[in-house]
C-alpha positions in Angstrom: 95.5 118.0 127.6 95.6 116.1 124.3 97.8 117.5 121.8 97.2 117.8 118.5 100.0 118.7 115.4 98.4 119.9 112.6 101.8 120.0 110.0 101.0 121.8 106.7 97.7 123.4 108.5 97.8 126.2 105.8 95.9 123.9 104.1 93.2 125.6 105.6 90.1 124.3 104.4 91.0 120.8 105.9 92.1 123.0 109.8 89.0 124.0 109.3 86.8 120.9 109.2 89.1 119.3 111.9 89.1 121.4 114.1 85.3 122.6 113.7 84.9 119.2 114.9 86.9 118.5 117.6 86.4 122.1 118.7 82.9 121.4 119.0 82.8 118.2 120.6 81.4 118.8 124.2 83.6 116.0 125.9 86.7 117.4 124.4 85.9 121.0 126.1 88.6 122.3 127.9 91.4 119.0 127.0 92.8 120.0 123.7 96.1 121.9 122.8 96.7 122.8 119.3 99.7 123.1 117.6 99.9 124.4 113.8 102.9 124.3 111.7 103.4 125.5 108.0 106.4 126.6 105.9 104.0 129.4 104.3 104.2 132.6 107.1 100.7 133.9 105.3 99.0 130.4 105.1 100.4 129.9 108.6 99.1 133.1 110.1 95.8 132.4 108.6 95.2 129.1 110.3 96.2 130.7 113.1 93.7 133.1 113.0 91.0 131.0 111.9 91.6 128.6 115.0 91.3 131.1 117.5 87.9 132.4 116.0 86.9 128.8 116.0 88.0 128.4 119.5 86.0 131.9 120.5 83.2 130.4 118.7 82.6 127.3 120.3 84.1 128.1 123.4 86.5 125.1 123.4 88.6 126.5 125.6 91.7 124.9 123.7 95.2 126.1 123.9 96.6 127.1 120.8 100.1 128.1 119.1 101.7 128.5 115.7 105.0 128.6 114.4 107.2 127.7 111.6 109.6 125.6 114.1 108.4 121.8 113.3 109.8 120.2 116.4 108.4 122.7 118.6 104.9 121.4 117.2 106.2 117.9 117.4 106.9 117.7 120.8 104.9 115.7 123.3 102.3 115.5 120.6 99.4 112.7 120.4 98.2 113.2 117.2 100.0 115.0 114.2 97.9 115.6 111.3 100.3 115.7 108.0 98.5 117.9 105.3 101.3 119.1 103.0 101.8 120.3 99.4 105.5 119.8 98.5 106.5 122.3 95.8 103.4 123.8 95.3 101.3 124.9 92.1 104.3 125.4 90.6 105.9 121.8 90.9 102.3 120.4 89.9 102.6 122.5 87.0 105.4 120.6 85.5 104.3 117.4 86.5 101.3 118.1 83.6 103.2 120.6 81.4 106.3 118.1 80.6 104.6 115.0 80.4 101.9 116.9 77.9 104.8 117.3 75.7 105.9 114.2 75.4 102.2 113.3 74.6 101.3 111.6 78.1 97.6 112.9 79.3 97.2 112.9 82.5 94.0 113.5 84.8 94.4 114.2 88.0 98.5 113.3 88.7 98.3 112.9 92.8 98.7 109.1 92.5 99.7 107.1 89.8 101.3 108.4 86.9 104.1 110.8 86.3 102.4 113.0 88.4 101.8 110.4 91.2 105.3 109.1 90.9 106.9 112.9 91.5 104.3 114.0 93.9 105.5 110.9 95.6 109.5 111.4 95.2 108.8 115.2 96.4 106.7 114.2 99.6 108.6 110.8 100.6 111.4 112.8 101.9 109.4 115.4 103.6 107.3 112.4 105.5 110.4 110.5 106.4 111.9 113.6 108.5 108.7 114.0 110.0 108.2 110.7 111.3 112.2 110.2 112.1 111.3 113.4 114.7 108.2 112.2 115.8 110.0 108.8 117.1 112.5 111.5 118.9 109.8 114.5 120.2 106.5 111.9 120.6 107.3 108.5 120.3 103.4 107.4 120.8 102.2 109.7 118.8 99.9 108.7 115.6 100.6 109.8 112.4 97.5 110.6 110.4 98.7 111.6 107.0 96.1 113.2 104.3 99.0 113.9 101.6 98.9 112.0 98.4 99.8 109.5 97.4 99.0 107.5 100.5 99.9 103.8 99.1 103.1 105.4 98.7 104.3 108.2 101.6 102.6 105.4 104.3 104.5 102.7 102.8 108.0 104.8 103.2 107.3 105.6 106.7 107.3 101.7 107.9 110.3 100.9 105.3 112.5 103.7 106.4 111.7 104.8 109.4 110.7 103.0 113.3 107.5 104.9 113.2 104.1 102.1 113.5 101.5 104.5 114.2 100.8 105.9 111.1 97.2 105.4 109.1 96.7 107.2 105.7 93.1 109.5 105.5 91.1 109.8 102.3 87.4 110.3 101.3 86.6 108.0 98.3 85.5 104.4 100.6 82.9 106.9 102.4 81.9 108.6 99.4 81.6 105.5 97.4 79.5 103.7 100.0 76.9 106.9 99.9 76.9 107.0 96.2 76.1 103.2 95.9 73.2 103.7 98.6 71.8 106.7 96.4 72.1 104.8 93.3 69.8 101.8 95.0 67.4 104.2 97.0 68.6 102.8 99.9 69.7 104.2 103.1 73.3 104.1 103.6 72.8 102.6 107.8 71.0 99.7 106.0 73.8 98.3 103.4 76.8 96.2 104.6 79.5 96.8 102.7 83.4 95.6 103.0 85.7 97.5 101.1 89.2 96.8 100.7 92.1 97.4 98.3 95.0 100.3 97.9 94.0 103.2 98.4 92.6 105.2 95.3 92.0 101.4 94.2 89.7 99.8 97.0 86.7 97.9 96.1 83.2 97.0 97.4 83.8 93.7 98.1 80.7 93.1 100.0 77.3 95.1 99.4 74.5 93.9 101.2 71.4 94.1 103.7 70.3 90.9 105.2 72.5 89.0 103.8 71.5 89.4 100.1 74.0 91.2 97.5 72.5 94.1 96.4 74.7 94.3 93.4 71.8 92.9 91.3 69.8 96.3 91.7 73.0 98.2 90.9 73.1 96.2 87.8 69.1 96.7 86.9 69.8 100.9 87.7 72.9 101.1 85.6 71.4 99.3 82.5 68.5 102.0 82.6 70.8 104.8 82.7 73.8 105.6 79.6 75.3 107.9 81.0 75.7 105.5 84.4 77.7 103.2 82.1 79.8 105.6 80.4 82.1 106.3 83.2 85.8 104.3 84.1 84.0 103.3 86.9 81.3 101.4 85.3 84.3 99.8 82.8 86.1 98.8 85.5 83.2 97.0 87.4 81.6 95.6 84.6 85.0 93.9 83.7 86.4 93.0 86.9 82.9 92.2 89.1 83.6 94.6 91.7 82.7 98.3 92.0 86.2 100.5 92.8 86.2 103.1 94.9 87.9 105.5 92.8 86.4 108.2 91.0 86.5 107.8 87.2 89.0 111.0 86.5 91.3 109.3 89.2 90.7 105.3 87.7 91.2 105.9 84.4 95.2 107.2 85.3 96.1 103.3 87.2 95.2 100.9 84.3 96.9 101.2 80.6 93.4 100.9 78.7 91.6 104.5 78.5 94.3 107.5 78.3 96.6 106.5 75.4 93.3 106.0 73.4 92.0 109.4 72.1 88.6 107.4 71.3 88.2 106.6 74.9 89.3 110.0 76.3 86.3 111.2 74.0 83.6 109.0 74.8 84.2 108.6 78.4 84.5 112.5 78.7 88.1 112.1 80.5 88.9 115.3 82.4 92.6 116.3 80.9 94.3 118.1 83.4 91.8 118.1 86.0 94.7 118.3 89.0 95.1 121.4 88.4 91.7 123.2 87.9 91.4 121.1 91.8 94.4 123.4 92.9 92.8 126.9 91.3 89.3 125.8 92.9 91.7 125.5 96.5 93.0 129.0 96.2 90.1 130.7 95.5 88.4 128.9 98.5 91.5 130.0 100.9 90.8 134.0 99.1 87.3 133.3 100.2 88.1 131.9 103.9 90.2 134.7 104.4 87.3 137.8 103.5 85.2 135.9 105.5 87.8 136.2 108.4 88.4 139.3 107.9 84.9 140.4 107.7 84.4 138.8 111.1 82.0 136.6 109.6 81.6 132.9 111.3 83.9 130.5 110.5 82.0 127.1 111.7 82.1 124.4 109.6 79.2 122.4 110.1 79.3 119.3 108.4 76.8 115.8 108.7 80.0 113.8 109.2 82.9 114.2 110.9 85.9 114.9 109.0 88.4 111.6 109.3 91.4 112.8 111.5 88.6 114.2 113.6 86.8 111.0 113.8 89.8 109.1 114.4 91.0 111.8 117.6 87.7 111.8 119.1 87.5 108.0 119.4 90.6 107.4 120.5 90.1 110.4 122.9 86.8 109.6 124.4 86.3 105.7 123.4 83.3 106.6 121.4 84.1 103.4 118.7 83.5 104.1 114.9 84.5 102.2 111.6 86.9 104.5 109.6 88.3 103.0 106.1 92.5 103.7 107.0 95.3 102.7 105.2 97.5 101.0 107.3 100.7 99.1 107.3 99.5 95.3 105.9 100.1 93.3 109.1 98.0 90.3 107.8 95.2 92.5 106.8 95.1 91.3 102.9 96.3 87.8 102.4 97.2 88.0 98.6 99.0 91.6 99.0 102.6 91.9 99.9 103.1 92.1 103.7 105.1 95.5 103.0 102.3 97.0 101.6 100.2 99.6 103.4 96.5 98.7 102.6 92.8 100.6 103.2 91.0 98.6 105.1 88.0 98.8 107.7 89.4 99.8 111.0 87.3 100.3 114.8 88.2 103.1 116.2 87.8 103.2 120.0 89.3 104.3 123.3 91.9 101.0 123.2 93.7 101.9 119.5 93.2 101.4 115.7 91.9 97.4 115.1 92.2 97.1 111.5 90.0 94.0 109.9 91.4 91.2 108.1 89.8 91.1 105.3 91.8 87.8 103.6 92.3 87.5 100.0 90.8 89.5 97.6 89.5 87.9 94.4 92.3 87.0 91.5 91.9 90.0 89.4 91.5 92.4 91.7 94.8 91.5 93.5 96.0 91.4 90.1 94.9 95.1 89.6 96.8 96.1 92.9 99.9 94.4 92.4 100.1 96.2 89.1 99.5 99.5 91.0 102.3 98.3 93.6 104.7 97.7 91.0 105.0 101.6 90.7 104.4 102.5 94.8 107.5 100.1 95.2 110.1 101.4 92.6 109.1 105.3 94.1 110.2 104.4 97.1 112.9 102.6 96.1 113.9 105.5 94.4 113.7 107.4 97.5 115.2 105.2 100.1 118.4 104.5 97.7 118.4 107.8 96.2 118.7 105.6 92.8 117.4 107.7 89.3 117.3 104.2 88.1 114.7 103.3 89.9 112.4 106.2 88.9 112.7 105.3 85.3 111.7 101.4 86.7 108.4 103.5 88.3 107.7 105.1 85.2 108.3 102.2 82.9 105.9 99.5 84.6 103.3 102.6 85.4 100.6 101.4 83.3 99.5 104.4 81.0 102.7 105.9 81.0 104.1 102.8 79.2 101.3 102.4 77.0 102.5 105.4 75.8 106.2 106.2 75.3 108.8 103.5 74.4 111.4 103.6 77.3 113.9 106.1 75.8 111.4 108.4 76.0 110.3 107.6 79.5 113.6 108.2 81.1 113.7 111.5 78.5 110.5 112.8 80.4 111.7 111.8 83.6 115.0 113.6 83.5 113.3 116.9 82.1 110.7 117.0 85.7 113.9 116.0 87.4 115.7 119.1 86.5 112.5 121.1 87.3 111.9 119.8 90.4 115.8 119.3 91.5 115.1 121.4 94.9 112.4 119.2 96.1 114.4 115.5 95.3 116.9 113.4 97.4 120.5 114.5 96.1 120.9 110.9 94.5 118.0 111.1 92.1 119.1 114.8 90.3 122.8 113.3 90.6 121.6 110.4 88.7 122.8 108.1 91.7 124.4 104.3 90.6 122.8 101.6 90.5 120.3 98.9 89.3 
């Protein structure tokens, strides 16, 4: 039997799609064994309880168990699915409410950012125990890691840890590719695209069908339509050439040029604090999931795609071969990107492994655009992997809107007021204010 981890699957809405999927895959009938892990006991006992009425519904005939011992999941494990939330709501919540008072908006705050940059320094610790045990309880195992930020938690697991097998998961390369073909009126088998970047700063690189860019069309349905060009998005590709993958709430927080600027926050409708109206929207959907379970109501999600980890499992399960955008340590994969990077990148997926595509280099200003975003996924985990406060104040200070908007005294000022909020959650050497340059 194939054995799947699911760590932080009180995160439920995400169990859910996975294992809707592989649960209802006939050629996985009978083979899987399902392991679920979470710190929460409620969140943990309702995963728990939604798997096995997923399992009753599809008659999967999987084996599954649940507990709050980590290396009991871990062990002799295939795949380990990493979906955590370190700190919570409440550790989000000063990640927006501190920064606000120094005067630094923020958007979203799961990538970039002072948000980013703490969600990062929370996680990174978290993710490096977790693959540290999964070289000593399932050595061959793949690490497919959902948690934000990816650029950055991937990247610590090859720096500090043995661990190879790990791929980051995220939505916006698929979601960008269908909203391109809408745009067109094209259908989304017919367009060739190659997309390649950082994660939550990929772009379409190549957007074709029969070998003719289809970027003119985009062009001749975005100058009919205002509201089309009055997004980041639309900034960002009319400047730089290339459309990014990014959504525009998300964009706008990598690049120094739209949140200091009240004007631009205005006319590009910028959604202030958007991270955490995402999180109320995610407990009221875990309220719902949980009536519905215990109304005995059926539990099945049925979606047109397969959710990511799912696709990856089932290919490497049954050989079935599919291209899924991963981020993945940058073993040659991006020419003009640092080779300690972790990129996204167009992987097959099939019965032999992961075969990530070398894409080569990316054009001038859109490595340029990366390396600016690496300058803060570096100094994080720096931060991390030293346990050096110096180095988050480094983060902060060459993260692009933050700098555009405090003079450095004030950025360390900030970052020393979410360090003492967050102390619990950070490496003893960052809340000590550990030595060194």
């Amino acid at each position: 039997m194939a054995k799947v981890a699911l760590v932080g699957a009180g995160n439920v809405e995400l169990t859910r799609k996975i294992l809707s999927d592989l649960m209802s895959s006939p050629e996985l009938a009978g083979s899987l064994r399902v392991a679920l892990h979470d710190i929460d006991a409620q969140r943990l006992a309702t995963a728990e309880l939604l798997s096995r009425r997923l399992n009753a519904e599809t008659g999967a005939g999987a084996t599954i168990e649940a507990g709050t011992d980590r290396e009991a999941a871990l062990t002799g494990a295939d795949f380990v699915v990493c979906q955590i939330d370190v700190g919570g709501y409440d550790a989000a919540l000063a990640d927006f409410e501190i920064p606000h008072r120094y005067g630094v908006r923020q958007t979203v705050g799961d990538t970039l950012g002072l948000g980013g940059i703490f969600r990062g320094l929370r996680a990174m610790p978290v993710l490096l125990d977790l693959a540290r045990d999964m070289v000593r309880l399932c050595s061959q195992a793949w690490l497919l890691n959902y948690t934000d930020p990816l650029a950055m938690l991937c990247g610590a697991v090859v720096a500090g840890t043995p661990l190879r097998r790990v791929a980051g998961l995220c939505h916006s390369v698929r979601d960008t590719h269908a909203l391109l073909a809408d745009l067109i009126g094209r259908e989304l088998d017919d367009i060739d695209f190659l997309t390649a970047g950082l994660n939550h700063q990929a772009f379409v690189l190549r957007f074709e069908s029969g070998g003719q860019s289809l970027y003119d069309e985009l062009d001749h349905v975005m100058a009919a339509d205002p509201e089309l060009r009055g997004h980041v998005r639309a900034e960002i590709y009319r400047r730089f050439g290339y459309f990014p993958t990014e959504s525009s709430e998300h964009a706008a927080e990598y690049v120094s040029w739209f949140l200091p600027h009240e004007k631009e926050v205005l006319r590009l409708n910028l959604p202030l604090n958007e991270g955490l109206r995402r999180r109320l929207r995610k407990f009221d959907a875990y309220e719902r999931l949980r009536e519905a379970l215990a109304a005995g109501k059926p539990v099945l999600a049925r979606w047109k795609h397969f959710e990511m980890a799912s696709e990856v499992i089932h290919s490497l399960l049954t050989g079935t071969p599919r291209e899924v955008q991963l981020t993945l340590p940058n073993d040659g994969l991006i020419d003009n990107l640092p080779a300690s990077a972790c990129v996204e990148v167009p992987a097959l997926v099939d019965g032999a492994g992961i075969h990530p595509k070398p894409v080569g280099a990316l054009p001038v200003q859109l490595m340029a655009l990366n390396r600016s975003f690496l300058n803060v996924v570096e100094l994080t985990t720096t931060a991390v992997l030293e346990e050096r406060r110096s180095a988050v104040y480094q983060a902060a200070m060459l993260d692009p809107s933050t700098s555009a908007t405090l003079p450095p005294a004030d950025i360390e000022a900030v970052c020393d007021d979410i360090i003492t909020a967050q102390a619990a959650y950070l490496p003893g050497g960052i809340t000590h204010g550990g030595a060194g340059r």
